[in-house]
N, C-alpha and C positions, 0 to 999 in steps of 0.2 A: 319243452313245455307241453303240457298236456291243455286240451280243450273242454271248456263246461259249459253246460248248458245251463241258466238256474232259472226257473219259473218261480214267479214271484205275485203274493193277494196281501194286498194293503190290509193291516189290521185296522180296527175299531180309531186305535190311538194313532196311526199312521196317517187315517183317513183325518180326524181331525186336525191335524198340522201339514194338510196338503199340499200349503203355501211353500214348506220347506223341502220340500224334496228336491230341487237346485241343489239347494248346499247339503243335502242328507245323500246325493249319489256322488258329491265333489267329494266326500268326507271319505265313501267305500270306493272311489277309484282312489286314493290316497292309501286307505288301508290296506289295498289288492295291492297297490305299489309297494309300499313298505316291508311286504310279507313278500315280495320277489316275483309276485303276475301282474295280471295287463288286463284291464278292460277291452274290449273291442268294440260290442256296441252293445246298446240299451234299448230297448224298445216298449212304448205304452203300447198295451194291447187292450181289444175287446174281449169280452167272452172270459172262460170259465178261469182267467190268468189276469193279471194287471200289468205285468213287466216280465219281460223278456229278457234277461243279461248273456251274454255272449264273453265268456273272460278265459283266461288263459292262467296256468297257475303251475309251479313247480312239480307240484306231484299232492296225489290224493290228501294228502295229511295238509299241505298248505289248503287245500280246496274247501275241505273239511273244516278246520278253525274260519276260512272265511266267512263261511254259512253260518257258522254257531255264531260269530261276533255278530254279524247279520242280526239274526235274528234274535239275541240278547238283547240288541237297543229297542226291540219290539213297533216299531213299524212294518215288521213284515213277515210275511210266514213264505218257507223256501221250498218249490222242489228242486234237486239237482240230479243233473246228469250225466255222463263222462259223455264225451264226443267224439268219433273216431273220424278222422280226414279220411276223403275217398281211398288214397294210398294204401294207409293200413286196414282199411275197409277190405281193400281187395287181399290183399296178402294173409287177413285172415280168412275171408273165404277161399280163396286159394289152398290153403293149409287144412281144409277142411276133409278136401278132394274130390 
């Protein structure tokens, strides 16, 4: 499994139904599940971001469709970003020379 990073800003419509977002992150840890990744954590932020997702996903293309379904329901607008673990961190700069 591959590691993402997704930054996440409430839309207009997201922000109105703010009461829902319980059952609106129970619904895309559901969907990440279905599609074969994993949440790991969530986090409300301050500053120029709202939410913090931390999820694990088969491979780019599953990563991909997560975000689009994401942000189809329109509560949210997405950045993502691939995450590389210390490990291959090093073994890429390693490879570097």
């Amino acid at each position: 499994m591959t590691t993402y990073v997704m930054l996440a800003k409430w839309t207009d419509q997201g922000m109105r139904t703010i009461g829902e977002v319980p059952k609106r992150l129970a619904a895309a840890r559901k969907l990440l599940e279905d599609m074969g990744g994993h949440f790991g954590s969530v986090y409300m932020t301050m500053g120029e971001y709202d939410l913090i997702g931390i999820y694990d996903a088969p491979d780019d293309a599953v990563a991909a469709r997560f975000i689009l379904m994401l942000g189809k329901i329109g509560n949210v607008r997405t950045t993502s970003l691939k995450a590389f673990p210390e490990l291959a961190m090093r073994e890429i700069i390693n490879s570097v020379g």
